[in-house]
C-alpha positions as CSV (number, residue, x, y, z in Angstrom):
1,X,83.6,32.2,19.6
2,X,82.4,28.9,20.3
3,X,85.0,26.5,21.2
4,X,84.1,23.9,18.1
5,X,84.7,27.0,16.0
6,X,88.1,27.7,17.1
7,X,89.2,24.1,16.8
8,X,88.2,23.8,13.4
9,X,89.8,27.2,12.3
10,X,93.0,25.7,14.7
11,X,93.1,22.6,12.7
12,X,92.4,24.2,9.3
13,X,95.3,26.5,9.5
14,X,97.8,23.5,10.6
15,X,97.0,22.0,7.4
16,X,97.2,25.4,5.6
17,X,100.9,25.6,7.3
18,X,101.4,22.0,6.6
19,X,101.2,22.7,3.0
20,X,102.9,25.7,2.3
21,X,105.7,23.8,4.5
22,X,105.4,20.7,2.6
23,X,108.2,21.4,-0.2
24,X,110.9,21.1,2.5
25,X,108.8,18.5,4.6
26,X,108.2,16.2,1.4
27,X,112.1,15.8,0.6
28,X,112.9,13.6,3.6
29,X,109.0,11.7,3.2
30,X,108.5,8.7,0.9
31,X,105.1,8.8,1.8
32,X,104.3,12.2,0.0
33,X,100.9,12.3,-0.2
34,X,100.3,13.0,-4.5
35,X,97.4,14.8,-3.8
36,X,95.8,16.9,-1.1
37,X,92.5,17.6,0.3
38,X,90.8,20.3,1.6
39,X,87.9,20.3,3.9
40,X,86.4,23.3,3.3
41,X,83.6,22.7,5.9
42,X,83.9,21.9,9.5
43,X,83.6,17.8,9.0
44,X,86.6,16.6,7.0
45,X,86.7,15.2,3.9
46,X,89.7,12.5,4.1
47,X,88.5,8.6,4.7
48,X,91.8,6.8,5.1
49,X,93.7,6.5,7.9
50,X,96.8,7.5,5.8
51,X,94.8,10.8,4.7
52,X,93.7,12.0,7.6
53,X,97.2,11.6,9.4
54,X,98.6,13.3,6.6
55,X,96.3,16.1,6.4
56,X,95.6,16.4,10.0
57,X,98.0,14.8,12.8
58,X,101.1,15.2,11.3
59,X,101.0,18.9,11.2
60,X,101.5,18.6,15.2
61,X,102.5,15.0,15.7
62,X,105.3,15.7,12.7
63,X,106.0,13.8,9.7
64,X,107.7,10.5,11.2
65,X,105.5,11.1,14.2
66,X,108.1,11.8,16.9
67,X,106.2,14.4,18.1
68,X,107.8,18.3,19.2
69,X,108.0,20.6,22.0
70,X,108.3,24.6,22.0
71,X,105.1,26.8,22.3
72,X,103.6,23.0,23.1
73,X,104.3,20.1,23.6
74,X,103.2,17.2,20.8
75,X,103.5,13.7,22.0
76,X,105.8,10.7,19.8
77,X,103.1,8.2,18.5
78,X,106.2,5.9,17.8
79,X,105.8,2.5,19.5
80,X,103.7,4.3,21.4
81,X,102.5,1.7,24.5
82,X,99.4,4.4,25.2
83,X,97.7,2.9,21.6
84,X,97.8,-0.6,22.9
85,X,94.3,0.2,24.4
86,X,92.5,1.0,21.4
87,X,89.2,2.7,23.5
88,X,92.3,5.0,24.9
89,X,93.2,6.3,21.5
90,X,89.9,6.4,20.2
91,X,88.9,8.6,23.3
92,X,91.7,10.8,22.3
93,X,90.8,11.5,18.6
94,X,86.7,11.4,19.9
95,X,87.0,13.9,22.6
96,X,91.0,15.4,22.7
97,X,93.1,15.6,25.8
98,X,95.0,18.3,27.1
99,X,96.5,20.4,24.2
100,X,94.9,18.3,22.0
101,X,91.5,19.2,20.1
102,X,88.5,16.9,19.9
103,X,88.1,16.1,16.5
104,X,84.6,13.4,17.1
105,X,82.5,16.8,15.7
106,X,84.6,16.9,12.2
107,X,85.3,13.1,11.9
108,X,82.6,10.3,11.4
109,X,83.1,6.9,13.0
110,X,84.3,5.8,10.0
111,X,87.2,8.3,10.1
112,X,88.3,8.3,13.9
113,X,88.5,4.1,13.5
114,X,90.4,4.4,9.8
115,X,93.0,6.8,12.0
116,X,93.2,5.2,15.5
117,X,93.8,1.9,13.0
118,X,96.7,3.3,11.1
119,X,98.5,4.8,13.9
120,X,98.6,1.6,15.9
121,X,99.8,0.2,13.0
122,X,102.0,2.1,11.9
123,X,105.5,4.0,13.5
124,X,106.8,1.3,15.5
125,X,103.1,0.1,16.5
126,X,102.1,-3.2,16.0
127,X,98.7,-3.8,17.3
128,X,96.5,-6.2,15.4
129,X,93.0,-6.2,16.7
130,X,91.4,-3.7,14.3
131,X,89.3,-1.0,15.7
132,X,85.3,-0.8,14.1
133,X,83.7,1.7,13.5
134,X,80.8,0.7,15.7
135,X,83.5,0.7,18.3
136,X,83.4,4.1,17.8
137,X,80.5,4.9,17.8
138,X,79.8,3.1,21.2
139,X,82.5,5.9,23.0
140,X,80.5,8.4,21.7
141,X,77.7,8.3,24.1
């Protein structure tokens, strides 16, 4: 099985576990998404930052993003100094890193900069200079 293959299938049945989860998750989340998408191919679907964390970090990096550890180990994204270089995290989402999957065949530039741009906004992270999606696009050759 081609490695792309398994990633997708990998992230694919996070989210199917994220949702059948989401009953107990959802109590302690005012940010409950009110509706959910399903990308039913191997690029995803979502285009805000908010959507695509929802839908696909937070099934690892966890609802509040504090991260976990057991069968692996998920790093906190909370005020998380690794985000302050924005070609870091965008390297991370483009091409993975350890554990993590490379997500730059299922995302567009669009996507990978609407993410990288809410995380290191959001959980404790305050960075202001906005990642582009031409910035993105530049780290992918």
């Amino acid at each position: 099985m081609r490695r792309r293959t398994k990633h997708v299938i990998f992230a694919a049945i996070a989210a199917l576990l994220l949702r059948s989860w989401h009953p107990l998750l959802g109590q302690n989340d005012p940010k409950a998404p009110k509706s959910y998408y399903f990308s039913s191919s191997d690029r995803f679907v979502e285009t805000t930052g908010e959507q695509l964390y929802i839908n696909v970090c937070r099934g690892c990096h966890m609802i509040d993003a504090m991260g976990a550890s057991g069968a692996a180990s998920y790093p906190s994204l909370v005020a998380n100094r690794n985000l302050d270089a924005s070609f870091y995290a965008i390297d991370v989402v483009l091409n993975g890193r350890r554990g993590m999957p490379s997500f730059g065949g299922m995302m567009g530039d669009d996507q990978i900069a609407a993410v990288v741009n809410y995380l290191r906004t959001h959980f404790g992270n305050s960075y202001s200079d906005a990642v582009m999606a031409s910035d993105v696009q530049a780290a992918r050759r």
